[in-house]
N, CA, C and O atoms as a GROMACS GRO file, in nm:
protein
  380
    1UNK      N    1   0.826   4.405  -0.858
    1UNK     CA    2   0.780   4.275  -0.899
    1UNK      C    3   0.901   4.195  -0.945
    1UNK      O    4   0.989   4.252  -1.009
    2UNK      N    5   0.911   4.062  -0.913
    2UNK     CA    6   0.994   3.968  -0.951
    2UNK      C    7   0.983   3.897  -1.047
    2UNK      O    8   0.876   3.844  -1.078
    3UNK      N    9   1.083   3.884  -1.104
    3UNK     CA   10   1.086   3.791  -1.269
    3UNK      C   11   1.118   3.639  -1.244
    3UNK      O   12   1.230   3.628  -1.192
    4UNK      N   13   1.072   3.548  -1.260
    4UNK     CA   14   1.065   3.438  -1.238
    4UNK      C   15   1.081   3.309  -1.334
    4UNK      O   16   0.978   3.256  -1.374
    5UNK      N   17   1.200   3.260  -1.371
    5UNK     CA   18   1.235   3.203  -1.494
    5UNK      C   19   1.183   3.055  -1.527
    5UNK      O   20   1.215   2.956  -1.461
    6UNK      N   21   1.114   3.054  -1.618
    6UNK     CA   22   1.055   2.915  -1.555
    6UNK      C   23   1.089   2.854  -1.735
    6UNK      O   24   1.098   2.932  -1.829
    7UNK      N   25   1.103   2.721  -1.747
    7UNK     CA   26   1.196   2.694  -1.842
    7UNK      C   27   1.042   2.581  -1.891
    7UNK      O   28   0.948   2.558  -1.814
    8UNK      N   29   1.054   2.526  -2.036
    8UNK     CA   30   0.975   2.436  -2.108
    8UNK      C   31   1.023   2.370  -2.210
    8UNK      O   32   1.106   2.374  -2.300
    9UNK      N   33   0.916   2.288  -2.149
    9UNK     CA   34   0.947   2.109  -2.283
    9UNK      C   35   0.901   2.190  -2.420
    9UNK      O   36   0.808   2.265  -2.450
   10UNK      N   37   0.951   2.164  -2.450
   10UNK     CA   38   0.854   2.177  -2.622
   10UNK      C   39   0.779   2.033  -2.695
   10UNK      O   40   0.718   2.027  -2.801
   11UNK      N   41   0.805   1.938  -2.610
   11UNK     CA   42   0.782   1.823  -2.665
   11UNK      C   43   0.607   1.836  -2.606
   11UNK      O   44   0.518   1.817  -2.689
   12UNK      N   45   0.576   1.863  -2.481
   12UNK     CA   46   0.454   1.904  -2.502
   12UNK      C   47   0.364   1.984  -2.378
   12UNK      O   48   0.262   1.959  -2.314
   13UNK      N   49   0.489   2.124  -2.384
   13UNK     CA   50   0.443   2.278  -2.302
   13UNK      C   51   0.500   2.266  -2.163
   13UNK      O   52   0.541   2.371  -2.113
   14UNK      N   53   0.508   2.160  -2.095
   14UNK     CA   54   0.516   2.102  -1.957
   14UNK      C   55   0.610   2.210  -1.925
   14UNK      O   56   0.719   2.206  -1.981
   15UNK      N   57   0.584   2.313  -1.839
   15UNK     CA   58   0.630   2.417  -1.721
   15UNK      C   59   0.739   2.353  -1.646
   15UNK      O   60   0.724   2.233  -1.622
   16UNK      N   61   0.857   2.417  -1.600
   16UNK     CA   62   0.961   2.390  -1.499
   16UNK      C   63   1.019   2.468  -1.427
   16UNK      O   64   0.990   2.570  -1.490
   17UNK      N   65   1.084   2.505  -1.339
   17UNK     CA   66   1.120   2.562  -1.194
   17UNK      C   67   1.304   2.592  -1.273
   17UNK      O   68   1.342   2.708  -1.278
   18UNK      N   69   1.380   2.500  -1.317
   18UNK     CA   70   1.506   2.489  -1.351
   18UNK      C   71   1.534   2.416  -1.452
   18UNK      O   72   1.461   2.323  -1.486
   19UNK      N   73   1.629   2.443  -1.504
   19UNK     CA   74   1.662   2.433  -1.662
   19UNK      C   75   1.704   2.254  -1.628
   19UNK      O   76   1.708   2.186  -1.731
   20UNK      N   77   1.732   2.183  -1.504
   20UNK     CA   78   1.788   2.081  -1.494
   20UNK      C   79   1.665   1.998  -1.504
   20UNK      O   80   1.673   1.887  -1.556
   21UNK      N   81   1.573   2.033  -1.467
   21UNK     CA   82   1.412   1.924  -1.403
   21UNK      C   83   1.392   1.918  -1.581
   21UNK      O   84   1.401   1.808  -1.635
   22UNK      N   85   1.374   2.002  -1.639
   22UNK     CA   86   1.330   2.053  -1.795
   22UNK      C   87   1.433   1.934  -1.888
   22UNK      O   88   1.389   1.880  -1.989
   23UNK      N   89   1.519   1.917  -1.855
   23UNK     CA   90   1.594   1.869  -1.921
   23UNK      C   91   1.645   1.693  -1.925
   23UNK      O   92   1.707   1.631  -2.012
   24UNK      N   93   1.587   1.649  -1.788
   24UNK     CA   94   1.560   1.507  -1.727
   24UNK      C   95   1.426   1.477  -1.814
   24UNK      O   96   1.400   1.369  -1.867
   25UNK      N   97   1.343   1.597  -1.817
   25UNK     CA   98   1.207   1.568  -1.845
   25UNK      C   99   1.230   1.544  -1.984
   25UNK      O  100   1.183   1.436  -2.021
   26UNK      N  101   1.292   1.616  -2.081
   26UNK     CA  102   1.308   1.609  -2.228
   26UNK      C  103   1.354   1.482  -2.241
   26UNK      O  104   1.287   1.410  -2.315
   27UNK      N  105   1.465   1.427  -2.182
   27UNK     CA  106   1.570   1.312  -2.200
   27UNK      C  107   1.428   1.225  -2.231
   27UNK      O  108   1.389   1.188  -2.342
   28UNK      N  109   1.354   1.200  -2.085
   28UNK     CA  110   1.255   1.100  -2.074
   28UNK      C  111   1.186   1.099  -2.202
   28UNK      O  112   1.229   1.023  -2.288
   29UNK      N  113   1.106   1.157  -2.221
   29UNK     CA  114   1.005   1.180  -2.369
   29UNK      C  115   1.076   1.112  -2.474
   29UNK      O  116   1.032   1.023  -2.546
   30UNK      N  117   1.202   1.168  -2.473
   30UNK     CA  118   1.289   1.144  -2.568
   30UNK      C  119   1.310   0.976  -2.646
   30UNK      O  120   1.300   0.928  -2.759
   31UNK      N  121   1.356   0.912  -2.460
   31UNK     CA  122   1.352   0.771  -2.443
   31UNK      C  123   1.228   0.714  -2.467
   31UNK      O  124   1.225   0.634  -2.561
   32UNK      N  125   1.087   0.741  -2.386
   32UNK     CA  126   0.940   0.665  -2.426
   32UNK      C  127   0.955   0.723  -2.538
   32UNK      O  128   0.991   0.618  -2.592
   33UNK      N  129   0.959   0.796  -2.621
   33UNK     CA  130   0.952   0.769  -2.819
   33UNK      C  131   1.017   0.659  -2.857
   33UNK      O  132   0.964   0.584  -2.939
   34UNK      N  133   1.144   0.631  -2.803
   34UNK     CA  134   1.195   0.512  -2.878
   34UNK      C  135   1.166   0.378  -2.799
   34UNK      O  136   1.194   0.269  -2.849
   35UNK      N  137   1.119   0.389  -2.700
   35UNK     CA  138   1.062   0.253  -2.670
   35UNK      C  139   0.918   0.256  -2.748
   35UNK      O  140   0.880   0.148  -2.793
   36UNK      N  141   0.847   0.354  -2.764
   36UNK     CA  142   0.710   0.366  -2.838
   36UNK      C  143   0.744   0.297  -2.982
   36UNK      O  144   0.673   0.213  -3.037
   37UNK      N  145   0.894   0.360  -3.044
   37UNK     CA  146   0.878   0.339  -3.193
   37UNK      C  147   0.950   0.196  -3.186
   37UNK      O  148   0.908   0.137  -3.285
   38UNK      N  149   1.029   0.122  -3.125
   38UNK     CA  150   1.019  -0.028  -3.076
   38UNK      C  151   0.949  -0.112  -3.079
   38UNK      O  152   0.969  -0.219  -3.136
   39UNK      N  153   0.824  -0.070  -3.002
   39UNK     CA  154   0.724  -0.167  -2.974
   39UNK      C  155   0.636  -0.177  -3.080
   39UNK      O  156   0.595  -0.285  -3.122
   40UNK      N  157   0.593  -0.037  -3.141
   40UNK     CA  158   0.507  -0.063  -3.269
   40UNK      C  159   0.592  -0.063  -3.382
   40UNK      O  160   0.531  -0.030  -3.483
   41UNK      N  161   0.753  -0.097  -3.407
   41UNK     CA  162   0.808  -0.193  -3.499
   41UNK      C  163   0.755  -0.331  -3.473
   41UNK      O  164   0.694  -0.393  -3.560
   42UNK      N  165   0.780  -0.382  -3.342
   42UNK     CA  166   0.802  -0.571  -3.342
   42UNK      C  167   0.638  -0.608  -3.351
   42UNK      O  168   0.597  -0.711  -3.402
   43UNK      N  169   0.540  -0.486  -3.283
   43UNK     CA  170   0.411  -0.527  -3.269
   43UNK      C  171   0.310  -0.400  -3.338
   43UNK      O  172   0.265  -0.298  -3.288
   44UNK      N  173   0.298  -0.459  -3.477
   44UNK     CA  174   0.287  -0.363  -3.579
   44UNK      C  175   0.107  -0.347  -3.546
   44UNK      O  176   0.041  -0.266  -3.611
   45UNK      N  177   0.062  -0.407  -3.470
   45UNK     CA  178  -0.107  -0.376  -3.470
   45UNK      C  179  -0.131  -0.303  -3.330
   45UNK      O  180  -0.244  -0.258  -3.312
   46UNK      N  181  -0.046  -0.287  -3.240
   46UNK     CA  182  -0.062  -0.206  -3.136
   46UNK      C  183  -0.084  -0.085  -3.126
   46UNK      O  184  -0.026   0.006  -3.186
   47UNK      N  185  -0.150  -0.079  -3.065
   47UNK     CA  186  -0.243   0.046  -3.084
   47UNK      C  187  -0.157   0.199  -3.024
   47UNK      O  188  -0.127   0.173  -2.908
   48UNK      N  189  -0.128   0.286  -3.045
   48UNK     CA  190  -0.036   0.398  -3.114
   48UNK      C  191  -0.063   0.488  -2.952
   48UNK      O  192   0.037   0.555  -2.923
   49UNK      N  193  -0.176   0.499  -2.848
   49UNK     CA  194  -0.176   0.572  -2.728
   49UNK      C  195  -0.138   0.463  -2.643
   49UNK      O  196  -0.102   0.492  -2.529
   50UNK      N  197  -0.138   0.370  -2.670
   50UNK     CA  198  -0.091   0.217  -2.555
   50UNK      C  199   0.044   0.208  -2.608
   50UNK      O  200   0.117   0.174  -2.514
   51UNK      N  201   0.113   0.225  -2.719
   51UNK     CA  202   0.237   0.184  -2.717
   51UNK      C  203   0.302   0.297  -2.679
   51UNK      O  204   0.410   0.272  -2.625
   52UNK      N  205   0.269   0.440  -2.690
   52UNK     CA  206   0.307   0.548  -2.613
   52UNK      C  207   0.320   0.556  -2.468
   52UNK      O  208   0.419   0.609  -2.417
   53UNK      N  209   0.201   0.493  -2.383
   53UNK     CA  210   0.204   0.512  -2.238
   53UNK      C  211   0.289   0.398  -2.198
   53UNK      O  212   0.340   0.406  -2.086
   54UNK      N  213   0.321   0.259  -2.292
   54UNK     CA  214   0.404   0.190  -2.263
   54UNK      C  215   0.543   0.254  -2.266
   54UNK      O  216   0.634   0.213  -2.194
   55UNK      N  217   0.554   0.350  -2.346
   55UNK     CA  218   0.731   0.398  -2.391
   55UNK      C  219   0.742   0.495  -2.242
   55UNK      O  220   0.831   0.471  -2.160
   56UNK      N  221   0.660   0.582  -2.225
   56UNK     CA  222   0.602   0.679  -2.089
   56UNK      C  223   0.672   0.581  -1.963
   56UNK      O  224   0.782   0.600  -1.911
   57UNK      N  225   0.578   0.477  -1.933
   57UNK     CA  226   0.621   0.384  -1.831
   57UNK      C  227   0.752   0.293  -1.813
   57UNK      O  228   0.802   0.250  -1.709
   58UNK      N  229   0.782   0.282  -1.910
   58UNK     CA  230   0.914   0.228  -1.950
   58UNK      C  231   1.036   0.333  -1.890
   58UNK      O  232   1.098   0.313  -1.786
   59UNK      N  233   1.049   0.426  -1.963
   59UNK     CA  234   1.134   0.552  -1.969
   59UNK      C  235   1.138   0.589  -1.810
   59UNK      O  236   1.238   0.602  -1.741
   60UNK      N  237   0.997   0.603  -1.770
   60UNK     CA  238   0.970   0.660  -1.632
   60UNK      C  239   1.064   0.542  -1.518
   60UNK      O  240   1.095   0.582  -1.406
   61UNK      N  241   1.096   0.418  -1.557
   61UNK     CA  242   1.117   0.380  -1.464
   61UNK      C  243   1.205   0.258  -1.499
   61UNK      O  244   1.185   0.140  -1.468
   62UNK      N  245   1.345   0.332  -1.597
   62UNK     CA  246   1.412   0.298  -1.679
   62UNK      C  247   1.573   0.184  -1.594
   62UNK      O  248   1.642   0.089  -1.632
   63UNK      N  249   1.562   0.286  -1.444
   63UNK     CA  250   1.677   0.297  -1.341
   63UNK      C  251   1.626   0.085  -1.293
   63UNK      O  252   1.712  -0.003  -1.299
   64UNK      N  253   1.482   0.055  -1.254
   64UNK     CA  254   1.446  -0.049  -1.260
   64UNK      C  255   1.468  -0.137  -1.340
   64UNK      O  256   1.528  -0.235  -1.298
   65UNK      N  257   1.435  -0.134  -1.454
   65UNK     CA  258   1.453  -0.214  -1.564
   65UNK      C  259   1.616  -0.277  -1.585
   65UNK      O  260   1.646  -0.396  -1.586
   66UNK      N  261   1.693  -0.178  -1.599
   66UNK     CA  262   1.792  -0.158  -1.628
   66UNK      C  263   1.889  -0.264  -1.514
   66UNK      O  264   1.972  -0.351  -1.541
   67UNK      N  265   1.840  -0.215  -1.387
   67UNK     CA  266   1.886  -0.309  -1.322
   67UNK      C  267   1.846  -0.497  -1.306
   67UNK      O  268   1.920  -0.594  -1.287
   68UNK      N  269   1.680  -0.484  -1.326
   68UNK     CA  270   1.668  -0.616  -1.362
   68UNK      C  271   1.749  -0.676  -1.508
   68UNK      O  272   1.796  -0.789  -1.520
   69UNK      N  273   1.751  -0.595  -1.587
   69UNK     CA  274   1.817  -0.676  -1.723
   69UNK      C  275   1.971  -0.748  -1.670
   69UNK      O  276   2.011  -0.856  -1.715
   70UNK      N  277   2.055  -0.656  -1.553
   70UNK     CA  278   2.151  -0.696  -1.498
   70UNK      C  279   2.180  -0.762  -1.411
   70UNK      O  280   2.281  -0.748  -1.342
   71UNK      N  281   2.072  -0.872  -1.394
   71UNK     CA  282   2.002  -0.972  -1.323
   71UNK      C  283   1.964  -0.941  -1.161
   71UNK      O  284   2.003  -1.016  -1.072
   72UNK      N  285   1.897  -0.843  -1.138
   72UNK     CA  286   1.870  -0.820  -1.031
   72UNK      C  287   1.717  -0.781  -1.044
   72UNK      O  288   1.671  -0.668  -1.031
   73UNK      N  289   1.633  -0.920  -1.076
   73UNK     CA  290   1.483  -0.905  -1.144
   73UNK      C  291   1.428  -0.802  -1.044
   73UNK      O  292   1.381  -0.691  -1.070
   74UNK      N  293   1.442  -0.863  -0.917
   74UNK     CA  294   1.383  -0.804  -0.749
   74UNK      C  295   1.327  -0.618  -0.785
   74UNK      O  296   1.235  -0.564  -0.724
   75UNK      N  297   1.392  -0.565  -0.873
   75UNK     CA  298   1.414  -0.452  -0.900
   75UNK      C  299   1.268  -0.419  -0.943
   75UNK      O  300   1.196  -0.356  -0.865
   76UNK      N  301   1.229  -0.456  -1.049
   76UNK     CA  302   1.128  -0.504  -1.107
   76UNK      C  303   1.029  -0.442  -0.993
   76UNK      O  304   0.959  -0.348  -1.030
   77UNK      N  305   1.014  -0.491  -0.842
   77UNK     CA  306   0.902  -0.514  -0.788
   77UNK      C  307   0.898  -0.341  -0.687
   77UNK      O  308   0.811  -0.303  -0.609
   78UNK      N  309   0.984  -0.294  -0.716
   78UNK     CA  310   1.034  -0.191  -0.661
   78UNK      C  311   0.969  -0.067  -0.784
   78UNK      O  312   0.998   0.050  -0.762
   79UNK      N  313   0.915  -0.088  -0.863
   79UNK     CA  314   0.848  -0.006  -0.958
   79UNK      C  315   0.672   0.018  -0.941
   79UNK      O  316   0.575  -0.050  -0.974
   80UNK      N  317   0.688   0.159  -0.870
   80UNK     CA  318   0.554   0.214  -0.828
   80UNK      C  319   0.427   0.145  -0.828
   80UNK      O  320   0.366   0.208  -0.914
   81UNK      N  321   0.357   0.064  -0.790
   81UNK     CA  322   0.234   0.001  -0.769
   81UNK      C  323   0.134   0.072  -0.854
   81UNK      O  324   0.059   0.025  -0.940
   82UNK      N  325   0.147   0.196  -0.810
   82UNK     CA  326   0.031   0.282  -0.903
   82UNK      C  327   0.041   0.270  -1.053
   82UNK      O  328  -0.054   0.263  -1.132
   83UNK      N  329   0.175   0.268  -1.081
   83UNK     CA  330   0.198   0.290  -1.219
   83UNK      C  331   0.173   0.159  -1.234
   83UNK      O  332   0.077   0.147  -1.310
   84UNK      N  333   0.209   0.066  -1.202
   84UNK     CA  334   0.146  -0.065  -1.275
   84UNK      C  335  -0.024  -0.102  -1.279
   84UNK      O  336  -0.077  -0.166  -1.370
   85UNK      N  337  -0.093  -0.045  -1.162
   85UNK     CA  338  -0.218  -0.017  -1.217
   85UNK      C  339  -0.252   0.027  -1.327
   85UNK      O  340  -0.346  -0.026  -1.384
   86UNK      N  341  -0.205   0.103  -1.369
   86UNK     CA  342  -0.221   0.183  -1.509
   86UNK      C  343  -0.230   0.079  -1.668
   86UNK      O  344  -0.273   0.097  -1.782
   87UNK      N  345  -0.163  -0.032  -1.592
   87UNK     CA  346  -0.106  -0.098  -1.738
   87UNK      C  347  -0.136  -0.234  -1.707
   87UNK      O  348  -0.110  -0.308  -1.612
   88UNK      N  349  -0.209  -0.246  -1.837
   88UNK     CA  350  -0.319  -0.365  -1.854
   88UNK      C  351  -0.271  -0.455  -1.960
   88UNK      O  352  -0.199  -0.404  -2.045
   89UNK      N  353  -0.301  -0.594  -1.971
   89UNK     CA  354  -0.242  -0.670  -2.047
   89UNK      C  355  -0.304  -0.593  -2.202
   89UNK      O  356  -0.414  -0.538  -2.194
   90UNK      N  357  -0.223  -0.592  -2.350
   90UNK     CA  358  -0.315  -0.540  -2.484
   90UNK      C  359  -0.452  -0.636  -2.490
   90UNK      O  360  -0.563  -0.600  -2.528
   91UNK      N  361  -0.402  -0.803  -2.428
   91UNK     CA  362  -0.534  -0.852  -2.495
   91UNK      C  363  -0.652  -0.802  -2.370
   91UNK      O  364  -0.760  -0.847  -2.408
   92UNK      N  365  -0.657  -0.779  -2.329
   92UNK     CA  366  -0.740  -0.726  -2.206
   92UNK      C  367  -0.781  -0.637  -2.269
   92UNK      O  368  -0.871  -0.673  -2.344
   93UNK      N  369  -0.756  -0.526  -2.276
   93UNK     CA  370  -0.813  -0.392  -2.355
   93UNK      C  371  -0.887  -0.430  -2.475
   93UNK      O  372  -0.996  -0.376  -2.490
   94UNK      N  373  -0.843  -0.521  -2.570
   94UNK     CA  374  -0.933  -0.568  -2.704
   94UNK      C  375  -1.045  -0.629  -2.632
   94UNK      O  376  -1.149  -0.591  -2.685
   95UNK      N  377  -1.077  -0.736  -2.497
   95UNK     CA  378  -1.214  -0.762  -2.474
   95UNK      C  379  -1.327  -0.687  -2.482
   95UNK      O  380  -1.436  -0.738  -2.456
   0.00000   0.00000   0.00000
């Protein structure tokens, strides 16, 4: 029988193949916390699983952003369709 090394987040259990995937994955988490603890600084009534999946989506698709801030907005539109399904204006969700 073969031993099979499979490496984990501790941030929350998430299974990995190589210590490198495990470790992209930590970074990320790492980053959506501080866009999480950002957003519910400037926007102190936002609600605490929405400003999380905002830090999530953010983080996830950081390489975009990053390039629009460096004026190449276009970038922007190049960020997964699906994932922007996901994310709804806050006042939308309070209706």
């Amino acid at each position: 029988m073969a031993v099979v090394a499979k490496w984990m987040c501790d941030r929350d259990n998430s299974m990995f193949d190589n210590k490198k995937d495990a470790d992209a994955y930590d970074k990320m988490l790492e980053l959506a916390e501080g866009f999480s603890a950002l957003l519910q600084q400037h926007i102190p009534d936002v609600d605490e699983t929405k400003a999380e999946e905002f830090g999530i989506f953010l983080a996830k698709n950081k390489e975009a952003i990053m390039q629009a801030c460096k004026g190449r907005v276009e970038a922007l539109e190049e960020i997964d369709s699906q994932a922007i399904d996901n994310v709804r204006p806050l006042s939308a969700q309070a209706s």
